[in-house]
C-alpha positions in Angstrom: 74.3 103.3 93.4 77.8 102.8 95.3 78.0 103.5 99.0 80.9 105.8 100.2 82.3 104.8 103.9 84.5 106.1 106.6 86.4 102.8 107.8 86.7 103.8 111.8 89.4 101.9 113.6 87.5 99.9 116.9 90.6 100.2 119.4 91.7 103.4 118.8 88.7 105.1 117.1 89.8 107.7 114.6 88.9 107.2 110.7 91.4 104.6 109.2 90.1 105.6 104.8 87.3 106.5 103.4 86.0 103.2 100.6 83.3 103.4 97.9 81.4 100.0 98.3 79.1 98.8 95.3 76.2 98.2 98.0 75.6 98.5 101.5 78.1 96.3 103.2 76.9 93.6 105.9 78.3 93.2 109.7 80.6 90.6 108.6 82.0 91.8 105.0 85.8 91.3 104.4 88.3 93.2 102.4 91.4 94.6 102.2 92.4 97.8 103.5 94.9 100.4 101.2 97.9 99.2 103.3 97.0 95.4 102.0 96.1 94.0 105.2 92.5 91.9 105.0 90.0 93.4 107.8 86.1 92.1 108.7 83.8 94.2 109.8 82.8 94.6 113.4 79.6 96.5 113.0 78.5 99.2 110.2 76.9 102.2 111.9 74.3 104.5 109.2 73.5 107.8 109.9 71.0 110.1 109.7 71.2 112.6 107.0 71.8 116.0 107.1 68.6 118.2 106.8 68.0 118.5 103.1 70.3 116.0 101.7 69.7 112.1 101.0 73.0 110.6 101.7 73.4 109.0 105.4 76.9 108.5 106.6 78.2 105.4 106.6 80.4 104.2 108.9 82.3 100.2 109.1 84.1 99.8 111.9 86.8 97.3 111.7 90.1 95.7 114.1 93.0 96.1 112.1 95.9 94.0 112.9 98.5 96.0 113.0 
């Protein structure tokens, strides 16, 4: 089951993308971002589901460069 993300910028804090991980992605992952630049995780943040539903929100929060 792949995990969908919101990548949240952690200087500025609005939603950089949205990414489709194959698992649940740890504190320190790295990967590239759609512009090409190479980011590492700060901290991932889940969230509780909405009532009735079974997906959580995801949320990695990363320090781009740029």
């Amino acid at each position: 089951m792949s995990i969908a993300a919101t990548i949240m910028n952690s200087t500025t804090g609005p939603p950089i993308q949205k990414m489709t991980f194959g698992r649940m992605p740890k504190p320190w992952a790295t990967f590239h971002l759609e512009t090409g630049e190479r980011v590492t995780a700060d901290r991932v943040n889940v969230g509780k589901p909405a009532p009735g539903k079974f997906v959580a929100p995801v949320e990695v929060w990363v320090t781009p460069k740029g």
